[in-house]
NUVEXMI-145272 format. One line per field, with one value per residue: residue in one letter; x, y, z of N, C-alpha, C in turn. Coordinates in steps of 0.1 Angstrom, whole numbers, m for minus. Each point is the difference from the previous one (the first is absolute). Layout:
BEGIN
kolza: A	...
n.x: X	...
n.y: Y	...
n.z: Z	...
ca.x: X	...
ca.y: Y	...
ca.z: Z	...
c.x: X	...
c.y: Y	...
c.z: Z	...
// end
This chain:
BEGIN
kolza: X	X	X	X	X	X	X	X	X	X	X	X	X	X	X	X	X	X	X	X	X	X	X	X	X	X	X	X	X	X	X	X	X	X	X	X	X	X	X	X	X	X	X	X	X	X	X	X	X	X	X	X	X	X	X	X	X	X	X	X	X	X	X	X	X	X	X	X	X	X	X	X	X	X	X	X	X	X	X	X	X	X	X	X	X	X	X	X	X	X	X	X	X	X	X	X	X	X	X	X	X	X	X	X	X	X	X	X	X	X	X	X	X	X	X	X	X	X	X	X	X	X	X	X	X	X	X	X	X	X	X	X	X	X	X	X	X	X	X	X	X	X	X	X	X	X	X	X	X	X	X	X	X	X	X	X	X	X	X	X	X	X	X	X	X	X	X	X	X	X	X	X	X	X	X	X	X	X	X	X	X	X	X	X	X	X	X	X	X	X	X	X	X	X	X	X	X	X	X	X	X	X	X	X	X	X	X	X	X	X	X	X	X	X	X	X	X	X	X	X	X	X	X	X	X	X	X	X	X	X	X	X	X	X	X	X	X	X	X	X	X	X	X	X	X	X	X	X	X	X	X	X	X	X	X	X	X	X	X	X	X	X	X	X	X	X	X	X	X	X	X	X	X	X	X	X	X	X	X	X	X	X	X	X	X
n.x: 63	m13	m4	6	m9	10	0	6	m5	0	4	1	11	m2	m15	6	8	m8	m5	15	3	m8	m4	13	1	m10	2	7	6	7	m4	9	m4	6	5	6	m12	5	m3	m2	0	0	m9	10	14	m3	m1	16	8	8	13	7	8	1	14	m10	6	m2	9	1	m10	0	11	1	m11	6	16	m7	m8	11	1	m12	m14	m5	15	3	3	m12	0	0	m7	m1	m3	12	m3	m1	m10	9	m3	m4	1	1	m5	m9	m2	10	12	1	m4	8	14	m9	m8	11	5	m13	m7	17	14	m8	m5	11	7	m14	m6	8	0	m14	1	15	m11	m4	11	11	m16	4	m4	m11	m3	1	m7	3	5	m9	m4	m13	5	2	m12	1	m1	m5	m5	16	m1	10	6	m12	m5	9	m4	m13	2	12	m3	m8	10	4	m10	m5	9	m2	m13	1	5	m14	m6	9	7	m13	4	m15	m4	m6	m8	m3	m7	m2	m20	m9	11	m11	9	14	m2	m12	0	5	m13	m8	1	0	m11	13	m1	m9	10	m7	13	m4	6	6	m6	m4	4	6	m3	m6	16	4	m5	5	15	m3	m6	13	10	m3	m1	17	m12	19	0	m12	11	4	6	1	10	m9	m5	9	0	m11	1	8	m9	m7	4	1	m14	0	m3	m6	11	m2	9	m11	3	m16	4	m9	m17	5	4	m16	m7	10	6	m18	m2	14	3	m12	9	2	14	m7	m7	13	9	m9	1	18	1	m11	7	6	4	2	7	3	m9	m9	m9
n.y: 256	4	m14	2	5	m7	m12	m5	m2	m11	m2	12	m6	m11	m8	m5	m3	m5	m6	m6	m4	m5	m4	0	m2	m4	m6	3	m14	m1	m5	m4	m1	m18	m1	m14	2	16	m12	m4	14	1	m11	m4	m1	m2	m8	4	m16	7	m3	m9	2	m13	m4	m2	m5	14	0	6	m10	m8	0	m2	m9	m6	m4	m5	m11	1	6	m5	7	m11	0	m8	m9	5	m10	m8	0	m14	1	5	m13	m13	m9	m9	m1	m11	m16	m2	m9	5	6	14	m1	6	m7	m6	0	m2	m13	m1	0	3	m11	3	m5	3	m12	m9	m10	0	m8	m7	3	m1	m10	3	4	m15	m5	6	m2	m12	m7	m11	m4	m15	m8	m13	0	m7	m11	m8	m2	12	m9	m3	m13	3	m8	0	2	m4	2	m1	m18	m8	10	m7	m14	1	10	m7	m6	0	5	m12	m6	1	m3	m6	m10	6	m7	2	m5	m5	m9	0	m15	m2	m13	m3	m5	7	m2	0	4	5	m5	5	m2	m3	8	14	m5	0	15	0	m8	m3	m2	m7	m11	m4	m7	11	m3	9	m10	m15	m9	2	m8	m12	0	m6	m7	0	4	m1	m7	3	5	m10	m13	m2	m10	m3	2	m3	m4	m2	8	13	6	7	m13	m7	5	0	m12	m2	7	m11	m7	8	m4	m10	6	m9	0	m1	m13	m5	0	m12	m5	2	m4	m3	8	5	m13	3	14	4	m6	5	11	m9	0	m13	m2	m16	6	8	m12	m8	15	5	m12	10	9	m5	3	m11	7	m8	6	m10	3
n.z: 145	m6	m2	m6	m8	3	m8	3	m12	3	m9	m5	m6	7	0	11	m6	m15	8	10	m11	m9	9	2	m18	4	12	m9	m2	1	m12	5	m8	5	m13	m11	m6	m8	m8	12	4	m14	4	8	m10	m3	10	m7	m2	5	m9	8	m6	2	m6	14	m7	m1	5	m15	m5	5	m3	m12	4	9	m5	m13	12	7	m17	3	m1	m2	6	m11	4	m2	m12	5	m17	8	m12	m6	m7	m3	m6	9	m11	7	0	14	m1	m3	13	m7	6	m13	m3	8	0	m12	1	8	m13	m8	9	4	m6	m9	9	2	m16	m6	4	m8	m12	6	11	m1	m10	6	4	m16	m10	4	m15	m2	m10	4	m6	2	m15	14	2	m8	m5	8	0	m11	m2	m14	m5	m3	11	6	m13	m4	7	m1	m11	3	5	m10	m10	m1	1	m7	1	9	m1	m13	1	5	m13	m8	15	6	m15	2	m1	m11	0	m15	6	m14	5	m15	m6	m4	m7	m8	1	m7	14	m4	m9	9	10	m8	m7	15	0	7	m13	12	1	m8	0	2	12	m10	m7	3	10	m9	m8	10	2	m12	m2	14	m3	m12	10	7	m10	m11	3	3	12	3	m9	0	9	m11	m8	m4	m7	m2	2	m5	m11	2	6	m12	m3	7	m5	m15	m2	3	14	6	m6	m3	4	m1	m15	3	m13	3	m8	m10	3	5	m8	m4	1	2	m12	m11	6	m6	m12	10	4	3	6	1	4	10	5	0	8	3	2	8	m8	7	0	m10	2	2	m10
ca.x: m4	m6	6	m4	m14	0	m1	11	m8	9	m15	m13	m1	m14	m6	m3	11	m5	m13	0	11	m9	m6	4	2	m15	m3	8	15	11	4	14	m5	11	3	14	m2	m8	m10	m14	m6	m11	m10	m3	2	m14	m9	6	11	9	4	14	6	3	1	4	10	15	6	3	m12	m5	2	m4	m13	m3	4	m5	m12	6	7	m13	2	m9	3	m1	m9	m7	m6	m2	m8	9	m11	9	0	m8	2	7	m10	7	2	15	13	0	7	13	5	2	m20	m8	8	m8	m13	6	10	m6	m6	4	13	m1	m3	5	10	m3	m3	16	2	m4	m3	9	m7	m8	4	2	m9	m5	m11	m3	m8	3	m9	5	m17	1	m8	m5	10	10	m4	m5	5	m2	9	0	3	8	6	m4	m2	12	8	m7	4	13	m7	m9	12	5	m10	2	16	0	m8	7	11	m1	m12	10	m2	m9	m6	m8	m2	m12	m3	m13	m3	m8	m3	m1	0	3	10	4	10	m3	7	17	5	m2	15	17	m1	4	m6	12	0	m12	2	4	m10	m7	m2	m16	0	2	m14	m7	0	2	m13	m4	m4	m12	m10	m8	m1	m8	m16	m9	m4	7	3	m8	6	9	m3	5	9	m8	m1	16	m1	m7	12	18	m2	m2	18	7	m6	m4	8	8	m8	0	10	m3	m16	1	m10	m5	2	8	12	m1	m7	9	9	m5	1	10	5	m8	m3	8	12	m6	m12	7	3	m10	m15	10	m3	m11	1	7	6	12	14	7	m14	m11	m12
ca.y: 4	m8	m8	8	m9	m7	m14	m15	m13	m10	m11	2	m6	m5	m9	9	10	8	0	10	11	9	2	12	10	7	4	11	m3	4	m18	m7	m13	m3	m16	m3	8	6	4	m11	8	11	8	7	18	6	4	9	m8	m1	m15	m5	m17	m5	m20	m3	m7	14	6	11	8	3	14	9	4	10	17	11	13	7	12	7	18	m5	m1	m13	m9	m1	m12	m11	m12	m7	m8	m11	m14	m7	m14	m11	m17	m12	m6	4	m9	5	14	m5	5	8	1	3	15	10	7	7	15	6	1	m1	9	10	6	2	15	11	1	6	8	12	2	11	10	m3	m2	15	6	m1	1	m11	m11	m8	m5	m12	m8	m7	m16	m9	m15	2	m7	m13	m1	m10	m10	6	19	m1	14	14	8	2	10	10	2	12	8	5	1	13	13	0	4	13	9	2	12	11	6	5	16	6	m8	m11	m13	m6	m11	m1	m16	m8	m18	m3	11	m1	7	m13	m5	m16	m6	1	m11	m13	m2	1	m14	m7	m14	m10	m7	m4	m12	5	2	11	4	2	12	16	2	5	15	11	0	3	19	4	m4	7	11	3	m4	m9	8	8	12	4	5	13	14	2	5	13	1	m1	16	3	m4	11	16	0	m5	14	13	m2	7	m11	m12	m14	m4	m7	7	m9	6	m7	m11	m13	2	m1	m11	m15	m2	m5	m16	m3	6	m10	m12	m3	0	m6	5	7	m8	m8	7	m1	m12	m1	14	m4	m15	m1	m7	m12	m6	m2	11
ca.z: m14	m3	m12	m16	m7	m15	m3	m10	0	m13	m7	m2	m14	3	14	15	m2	m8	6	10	m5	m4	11	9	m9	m2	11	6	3	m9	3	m9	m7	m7	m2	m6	m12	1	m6	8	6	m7	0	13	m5	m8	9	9	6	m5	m6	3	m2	10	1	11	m4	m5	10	m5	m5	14	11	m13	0	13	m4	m4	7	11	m7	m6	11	11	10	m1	0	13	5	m9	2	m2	m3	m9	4	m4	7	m8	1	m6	7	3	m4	m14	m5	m8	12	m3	2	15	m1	m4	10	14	m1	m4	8	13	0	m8	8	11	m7	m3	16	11	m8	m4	9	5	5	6	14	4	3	10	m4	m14	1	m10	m4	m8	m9	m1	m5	12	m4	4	11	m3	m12	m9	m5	m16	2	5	m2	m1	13	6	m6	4	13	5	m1	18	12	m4	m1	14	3	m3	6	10	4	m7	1	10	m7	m5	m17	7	m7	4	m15	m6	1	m10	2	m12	m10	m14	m12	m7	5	m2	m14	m3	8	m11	m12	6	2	m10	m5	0	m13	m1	6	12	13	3	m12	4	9	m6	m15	6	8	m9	m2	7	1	m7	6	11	1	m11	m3	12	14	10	m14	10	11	m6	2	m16	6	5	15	7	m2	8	10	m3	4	14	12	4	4	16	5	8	m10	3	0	m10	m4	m5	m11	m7	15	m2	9	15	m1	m4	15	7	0	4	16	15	m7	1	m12	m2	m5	m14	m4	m5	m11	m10	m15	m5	m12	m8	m6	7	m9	6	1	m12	0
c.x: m10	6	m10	m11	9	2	9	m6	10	m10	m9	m9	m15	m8	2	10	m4	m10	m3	9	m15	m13	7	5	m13	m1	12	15	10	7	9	m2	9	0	6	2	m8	m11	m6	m3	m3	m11	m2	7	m13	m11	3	10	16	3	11	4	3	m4	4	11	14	1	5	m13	m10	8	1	m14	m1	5	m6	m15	7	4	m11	m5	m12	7	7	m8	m5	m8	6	m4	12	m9	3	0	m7	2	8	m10	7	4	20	11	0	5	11	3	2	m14	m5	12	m6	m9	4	4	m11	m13	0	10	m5	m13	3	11	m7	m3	15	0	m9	5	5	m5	m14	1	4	m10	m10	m15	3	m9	4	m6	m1	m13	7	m13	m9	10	14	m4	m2	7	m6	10	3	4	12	9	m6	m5	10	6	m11	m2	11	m9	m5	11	9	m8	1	11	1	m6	8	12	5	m13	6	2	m12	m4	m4	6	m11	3	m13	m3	m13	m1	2	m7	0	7	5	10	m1	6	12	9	m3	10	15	m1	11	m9	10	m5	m11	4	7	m10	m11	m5	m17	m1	7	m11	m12	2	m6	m22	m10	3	m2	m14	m5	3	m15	m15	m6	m6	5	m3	m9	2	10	m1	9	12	0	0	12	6	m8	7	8	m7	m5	17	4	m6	m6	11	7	m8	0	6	m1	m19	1	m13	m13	m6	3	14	m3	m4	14	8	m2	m2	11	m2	m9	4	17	8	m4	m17	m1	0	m11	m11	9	m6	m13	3	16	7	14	9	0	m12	m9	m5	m12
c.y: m10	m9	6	m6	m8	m12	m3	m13	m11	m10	7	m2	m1	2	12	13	14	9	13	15	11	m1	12	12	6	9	10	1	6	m14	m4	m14	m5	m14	1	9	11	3	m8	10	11	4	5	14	5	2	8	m1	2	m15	m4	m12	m4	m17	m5	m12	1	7	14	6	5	13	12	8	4	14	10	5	0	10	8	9	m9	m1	m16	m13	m2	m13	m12	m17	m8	m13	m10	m13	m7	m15	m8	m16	m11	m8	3	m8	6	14	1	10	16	10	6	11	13	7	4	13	3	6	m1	11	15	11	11	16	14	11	5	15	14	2	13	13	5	7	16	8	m6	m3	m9	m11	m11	m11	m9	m12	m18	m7	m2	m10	3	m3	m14	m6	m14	m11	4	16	m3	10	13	5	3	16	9	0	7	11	2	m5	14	7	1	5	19	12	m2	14	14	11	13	12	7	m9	m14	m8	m5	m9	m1	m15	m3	m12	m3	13	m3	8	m10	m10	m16	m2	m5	m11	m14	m2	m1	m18	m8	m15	m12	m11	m14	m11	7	m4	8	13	9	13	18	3	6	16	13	m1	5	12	3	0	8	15	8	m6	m7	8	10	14	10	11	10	11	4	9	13	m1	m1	18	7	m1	7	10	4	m2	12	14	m1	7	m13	m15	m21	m8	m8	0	m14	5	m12	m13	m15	4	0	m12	m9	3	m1	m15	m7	0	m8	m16	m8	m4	m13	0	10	m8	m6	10	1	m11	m4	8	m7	m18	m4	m10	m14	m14	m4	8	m11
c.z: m5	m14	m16	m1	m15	5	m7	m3	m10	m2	m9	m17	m3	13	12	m2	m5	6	8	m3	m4	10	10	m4	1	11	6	4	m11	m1	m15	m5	m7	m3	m7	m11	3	m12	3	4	m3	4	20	0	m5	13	14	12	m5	0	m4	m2	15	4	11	3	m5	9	m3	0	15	7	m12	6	14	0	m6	4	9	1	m9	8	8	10	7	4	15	3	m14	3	m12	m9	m12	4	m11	6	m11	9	1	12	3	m9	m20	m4	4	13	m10	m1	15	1	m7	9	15	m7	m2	12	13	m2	m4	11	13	m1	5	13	9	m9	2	21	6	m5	2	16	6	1	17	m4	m9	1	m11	m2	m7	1	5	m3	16	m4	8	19	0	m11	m10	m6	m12	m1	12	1	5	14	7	1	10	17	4	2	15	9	m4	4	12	6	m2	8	16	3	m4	4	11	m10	m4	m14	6	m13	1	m13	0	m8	m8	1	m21	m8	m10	m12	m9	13	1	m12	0	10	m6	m8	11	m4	m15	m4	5	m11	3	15	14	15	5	m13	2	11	m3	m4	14	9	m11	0	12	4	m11	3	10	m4	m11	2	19	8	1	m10	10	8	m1	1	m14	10	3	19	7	m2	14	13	5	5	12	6	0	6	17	9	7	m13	4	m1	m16	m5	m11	m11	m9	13	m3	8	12	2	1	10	14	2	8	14	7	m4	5	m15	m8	m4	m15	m13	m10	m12	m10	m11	m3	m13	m12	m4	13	m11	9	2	m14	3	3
// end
């Protein structure tokens, strides 16, 4: 039986979520657009997205929202994109162990949930596709982003893991490996930055994290190299519409430029371009 033309998307408040929700609303899906509130989503009802609550961190509300497009006449969930996440900033010893418990539920657990959740009629139809928004930072990792890469390296082991053992029913996995998008996600990783206190180790060194992803995602070079969140949309629609799709679709060429870097650049050669770009704790400037 072929898998339905509809979409499960989470995230879609804003940025890639938003994006893609009204990018595949255009093109013809039957797409469930969800996030914590449903008046973040006015205007993709309006462009023709049905629209669901859904707090990947509620374990009521997550299977609330799979149940009800599993009980809609599209036939249920023939695909989903797993795109809920944001970044938590900050040198390790400064974020609050409750802080980095947020960002796993949110951009790992709530991943994974949903993904157990829509799978069993995925498998009875012998048809699906699932599609989880990871990071070029889910290859590499910055100083100051610890958490977040951390959340995003699960992601691509997970995905890995998964696809393995789901491709036997007929449902692929694919991850999607954005470089620098412009949305609000530099902001909201500037505001996760608690203020340490002036007399802190690592006072200076926040201040600069917070200034330099403002930098690269708004005015620097790298800004350049971005892409707006139309193209990550774009992506998504290739993973699900390709007959044999790609294990992983990397977006943007600050994504193909840095992990390329990375992948020739020994763990110490990392190291050394690391403290050109950044302040090292513990050191004079």
């Amino acid at each position: 039986m072929p898998a339905p033309r509809s979409v499960l998307i989470t995230g879609c408040s804003s940025g890639i979520g938003h994006a893609t929700a009204a990018h595949l609303a255009a093109h013809g899906w039957s797409v469930y657009a969800t996030a914590r509130s449903r008046g973040q989503l006015a205007d993709l009802e309006s462009a023709g997205c049905h629209t669901l609550v859904c707090d990947v961190t509620d374990e009521a509300s997550m299977q609330a929202a799979v149940d009800e497009v599993q009980a809609a006449e599209d036939g249920g969930v023939g695909a989903l994109v797993n795109n809920a996440g944001y970044s938590q900033s900050g040198a390790l010893e400064t974020v609050s162990i409750d802080a980095a418990r947020r960002q796993f539920e949110t951009n790992v657990f709530g991943m994974l949930r949903m993904s157990q959740l829509v799978l069993p009629g995925m498998r009875e139809r012998g048809a699906g596709r699932i599609v989880n928004m990871s990071s070029m930072g889910g290859r590499f990792t910055f100083p100051g982003g610890g958490i977040y890469h951390a959340s995003k390296y699960a992601v691509e082991a997970i995905s890995d893991a998964l696809r393995f053992e789901v491709k036997g029913f007929g449902v692929d996995v694919v991850v999607i490996q954005p470089g620098i998008i412009r949305t609000g996600f530099s902001a909201a990783a500037v505001a996760s930055l608690d203020a340490a206190p002036a007399d802190s180790p690592y006072a200076g060194f926040n201040a600069a994290v917070a200034e330099s992803t403002k930098s690269v995602y708004e005015k620097g070079p790298m800004a350049r190299l971005g892409g707006g969140p139309g193209s990550v949309a774009r992506a998504v629609e290739k993973a699900l519409t390709a007959r044999s799709p790609r294990i992983r679709y990397r977006v943007t060429p600050s994504a193909r430029l840095l992990m390329t870097q990375r992948r020739v650049m020994s763990d110490r050669l990392w190291d050394r371009f690391l403290g050109v770009q950044f302040p090292r704790p513990g050191t004079s400037s």
